[in-house]
C-alpha positions as CSV (number, residue, x, y, z in Angstrom):
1,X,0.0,0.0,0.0
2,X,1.4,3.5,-0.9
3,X,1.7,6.5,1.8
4,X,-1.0,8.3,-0.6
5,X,-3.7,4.8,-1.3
6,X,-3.5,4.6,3.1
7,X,-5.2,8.0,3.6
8,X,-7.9,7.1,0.8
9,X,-8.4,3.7,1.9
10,X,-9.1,5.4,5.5
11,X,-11.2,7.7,4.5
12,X,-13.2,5.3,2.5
13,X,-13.6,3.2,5.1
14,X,-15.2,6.2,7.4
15,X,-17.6,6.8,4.9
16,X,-19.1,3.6,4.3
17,X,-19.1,3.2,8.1
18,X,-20.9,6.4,8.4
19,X,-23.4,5.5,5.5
20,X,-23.9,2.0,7.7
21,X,-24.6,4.2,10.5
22,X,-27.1,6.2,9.3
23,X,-28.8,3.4,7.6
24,X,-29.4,1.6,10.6
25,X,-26.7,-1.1,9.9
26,X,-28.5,-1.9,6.5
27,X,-30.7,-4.4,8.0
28,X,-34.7,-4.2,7.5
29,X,-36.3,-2.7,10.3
30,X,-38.8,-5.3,12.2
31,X,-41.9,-2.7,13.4
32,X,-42.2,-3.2,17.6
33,X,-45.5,-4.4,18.5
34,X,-47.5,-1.4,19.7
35,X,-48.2,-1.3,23.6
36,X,-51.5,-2.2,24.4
37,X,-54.6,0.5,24.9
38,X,-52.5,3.1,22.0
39,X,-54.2,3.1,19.1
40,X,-53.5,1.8,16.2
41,X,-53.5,2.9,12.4
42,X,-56.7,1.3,11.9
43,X,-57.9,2.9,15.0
44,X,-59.6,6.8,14.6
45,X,-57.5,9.2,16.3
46,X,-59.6,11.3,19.1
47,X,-61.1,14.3,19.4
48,X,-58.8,17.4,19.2
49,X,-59.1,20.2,21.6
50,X,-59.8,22.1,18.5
51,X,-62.7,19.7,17.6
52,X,-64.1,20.2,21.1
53,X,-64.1,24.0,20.9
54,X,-65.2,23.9,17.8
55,X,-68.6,21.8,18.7
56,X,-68.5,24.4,21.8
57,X,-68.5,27.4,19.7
58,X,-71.3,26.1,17.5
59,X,-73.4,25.5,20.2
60,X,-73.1,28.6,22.0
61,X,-73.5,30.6,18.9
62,X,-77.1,28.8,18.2
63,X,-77.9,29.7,21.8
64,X,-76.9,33.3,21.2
65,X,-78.7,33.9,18.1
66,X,-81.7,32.3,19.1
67,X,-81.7,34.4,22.5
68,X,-83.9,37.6,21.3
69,X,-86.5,34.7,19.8
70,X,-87.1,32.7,23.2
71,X,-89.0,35.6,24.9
72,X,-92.5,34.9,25.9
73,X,-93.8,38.0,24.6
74,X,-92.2,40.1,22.0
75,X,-93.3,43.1,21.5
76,X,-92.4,44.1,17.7
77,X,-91.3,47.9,17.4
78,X,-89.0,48.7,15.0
79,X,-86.1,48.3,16.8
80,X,-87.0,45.3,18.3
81,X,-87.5,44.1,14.0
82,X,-83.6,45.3,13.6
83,X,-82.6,43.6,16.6
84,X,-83.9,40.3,15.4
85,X,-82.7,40.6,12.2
86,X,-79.1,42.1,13.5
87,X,-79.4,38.2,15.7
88,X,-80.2,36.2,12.4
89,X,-77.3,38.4,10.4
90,X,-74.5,37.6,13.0
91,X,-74.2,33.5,12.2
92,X,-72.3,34.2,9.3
93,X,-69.9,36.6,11.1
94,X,-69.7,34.2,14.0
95,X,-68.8,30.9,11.7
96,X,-66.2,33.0,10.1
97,X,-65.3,33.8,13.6
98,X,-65.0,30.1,14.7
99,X,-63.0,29.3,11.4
100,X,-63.7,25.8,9.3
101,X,-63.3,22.4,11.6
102,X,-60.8,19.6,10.9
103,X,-62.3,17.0,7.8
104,X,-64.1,14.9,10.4
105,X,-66.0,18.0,11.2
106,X,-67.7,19.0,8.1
107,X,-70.6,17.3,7.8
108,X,-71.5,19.6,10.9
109,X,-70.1,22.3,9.3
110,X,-72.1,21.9,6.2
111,X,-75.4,22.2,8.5
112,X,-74.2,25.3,9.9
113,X,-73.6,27.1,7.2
114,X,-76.5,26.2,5.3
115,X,-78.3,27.4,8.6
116,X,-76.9,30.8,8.2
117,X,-78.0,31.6,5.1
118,X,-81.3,30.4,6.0
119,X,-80.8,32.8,8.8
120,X,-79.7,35.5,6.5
121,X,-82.8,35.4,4.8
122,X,-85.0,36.0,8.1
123,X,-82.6,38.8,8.6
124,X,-83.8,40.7,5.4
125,X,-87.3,39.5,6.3
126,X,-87.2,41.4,9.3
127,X,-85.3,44.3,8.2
128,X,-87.7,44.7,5.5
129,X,-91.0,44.6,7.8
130,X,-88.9,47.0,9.8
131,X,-88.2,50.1,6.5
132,X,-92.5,49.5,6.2
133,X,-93.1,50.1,10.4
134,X,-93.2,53.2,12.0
135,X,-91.0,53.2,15.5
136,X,-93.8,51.8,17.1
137,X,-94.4,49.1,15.1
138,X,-97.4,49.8,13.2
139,X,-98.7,50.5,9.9
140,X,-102.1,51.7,8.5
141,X,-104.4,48.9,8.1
142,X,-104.8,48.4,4.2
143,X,-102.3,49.6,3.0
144,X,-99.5,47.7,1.4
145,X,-97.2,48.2,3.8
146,X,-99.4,46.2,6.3
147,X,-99.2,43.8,3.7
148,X,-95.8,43.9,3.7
149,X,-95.4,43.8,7.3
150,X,-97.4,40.5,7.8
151,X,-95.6,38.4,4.9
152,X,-92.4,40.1,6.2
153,X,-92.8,39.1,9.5
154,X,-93.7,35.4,8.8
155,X,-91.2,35.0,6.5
156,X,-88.8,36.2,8.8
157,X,-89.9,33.9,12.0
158,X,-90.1,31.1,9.5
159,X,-86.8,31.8,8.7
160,X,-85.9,31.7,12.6
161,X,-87.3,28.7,12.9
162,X,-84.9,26.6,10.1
163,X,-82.4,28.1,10.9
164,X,-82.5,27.3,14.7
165,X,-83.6,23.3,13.4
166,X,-80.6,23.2,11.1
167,X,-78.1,24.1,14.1
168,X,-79.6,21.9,16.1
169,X,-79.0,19.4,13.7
170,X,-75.9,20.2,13.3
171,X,-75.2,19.7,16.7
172,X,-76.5,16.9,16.9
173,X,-74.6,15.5,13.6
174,X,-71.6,16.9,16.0
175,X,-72.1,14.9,18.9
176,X,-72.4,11.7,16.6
177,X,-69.2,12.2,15.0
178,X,-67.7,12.9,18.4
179,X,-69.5,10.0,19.8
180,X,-67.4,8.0,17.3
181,X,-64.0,9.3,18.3
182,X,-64.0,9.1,21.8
């Protein structure tokens, strides 16, 4: 061996040691067995702390909107009209708010969001009904602005009412997908 081959030949040698090294001594890698009660690929991963809040938020935004609506009397001035319709016009702005769920999520999500545009709707409803009233509330009879009003008005509680059925579906589509990913 020559004084100039000896250097070589060492440094060869380092480098396929190295590469050995980092390879793992070239020898196929046997998977462990996974300790019991961790799941497993097959298994679904649980619920995120992002999931949770998310199903949180959705619920108490329903409850929020729906808020002006559960009173036992309501007595409807004009500003009372804007208020409800201000209520039905804020699920949009609050979903946005809450941001999109992970993929497991979206079937919910789907529900929600179709319930805020049905909630959207009431919203004109009721500002309409509200640009015919006078601040009290009223309009002369016979006039069609009263006829306004009514159709307004029903429209825009219908509208409520969808809404508020399609979030609690939603919900309740939630708490079945979180029922399945415990």
């Amino acid at each position: 061996m020559s004084a100039i081959a000896g250097p070589r030949a060492l440094g060869l040698v380092i480098a396929v040691v190295i590469a050995v090294l980092a390879t793992g001594c070239g020898g196929p890698k046997t998977p462990s067995p996974a300790p019991s009660g961790s799941p497993t690929s097959s298994a679904p991963a649980p619920m995120t702390a992002a999931d949770l809040a998310w199903i949180q938020a959705i619920t108490q935004m329903h409850k929020k909107i729906d808020k002006p609506f559960m009173a036992s009397r309501i007595n409807m001035t004009r500003a009372k009209m804007n208020q409800l319709a201000d209520s039905l016009r804020s699920c949009k702005r609050e979903l946005s708010r809450v941001g999109l769920p992970s993929a497991r999520l979206r079937p919910a999500y789907a529900l929600v969001n179709k319930a805020c545009r049905i909630y959207a709707k009431g919203a004109r409803c009721f500002a309409r009904e509200a640009s015919v009233s006078d601040a009290a509330g009223a309009v002369i009879v016979g006039t069609p602005q009263e006829r306004i009003q009514r159709r307004a008005d029903r429209c825009g509680f219908a509208a409520q009412g969808n809404g508020s059925n399609l979030m609690s579906e939603a919900e309740a589509k939630a708490a079945a997908i979180r029922a399945q990913f415990p």
